[in-house]
N, C-alpha and C positions, 0 to 999 in steps of 0.2 A: 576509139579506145583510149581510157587512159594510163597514162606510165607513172610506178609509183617508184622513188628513192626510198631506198632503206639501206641502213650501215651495218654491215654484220663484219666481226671480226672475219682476219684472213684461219684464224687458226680454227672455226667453225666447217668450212670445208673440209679440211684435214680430217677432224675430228668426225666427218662423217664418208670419210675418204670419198668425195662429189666434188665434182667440178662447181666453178658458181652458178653453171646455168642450172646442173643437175640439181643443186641445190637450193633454187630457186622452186624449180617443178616440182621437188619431194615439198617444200615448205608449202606450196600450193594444194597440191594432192590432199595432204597430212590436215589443210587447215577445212577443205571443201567436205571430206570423210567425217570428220568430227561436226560442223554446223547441218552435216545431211543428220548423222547420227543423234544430233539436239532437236532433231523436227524444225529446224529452221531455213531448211531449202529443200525442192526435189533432185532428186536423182537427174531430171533432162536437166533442169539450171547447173547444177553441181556439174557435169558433163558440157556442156554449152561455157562453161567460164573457165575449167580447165581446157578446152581445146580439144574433147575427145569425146568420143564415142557412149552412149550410155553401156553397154557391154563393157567397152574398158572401166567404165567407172566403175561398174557391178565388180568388176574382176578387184578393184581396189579396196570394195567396199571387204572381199573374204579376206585378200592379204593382210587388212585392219583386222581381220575377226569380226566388223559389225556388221548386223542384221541389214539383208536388203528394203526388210518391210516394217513400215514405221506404223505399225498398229502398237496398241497394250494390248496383254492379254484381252482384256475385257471385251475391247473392240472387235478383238478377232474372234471371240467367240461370239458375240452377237453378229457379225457376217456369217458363222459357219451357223448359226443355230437357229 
């Protein structure tokens, strides 16, 4: 695995009342939801690099508001049609 350094201010914690680890995993979470949400990872990878479960990740993907299923309309209506 590798370990990355990053500098964030101390007053970023604060500001999200998080511990730094907390605030590490929300920065992780936050960035894995958004690149599932671009079509640029699945759901198991997004889940397998957070550390968790594809259910917990689903569960992240509603607390974001973003759609579990990465069709376009278009798509999904040629599957259903």
């Amino acid at each position: 695995m590798t370990q990355l350094t990053i500098e964030i201010p101390e007053t970023a914690f604060a500001a999200f009342k998080q511990t730094p680890v907390e605030f590490v995993c929300s920065m992780k979470i936050t960035a894995l939801v958004k690149w599932y949400e671009d079509g640029k990872i699945s759901q198991s990878k997004a889940a397998e690099i957070a550390g968790i479960s594809r259910q917990e990740f689903l569960e992240h993907l509603y607390e974001y508001k973003v759609s579990p299923y990465q069709l376009t309309p278009e798509e999904l209506i040629n599957e259903v049609g």
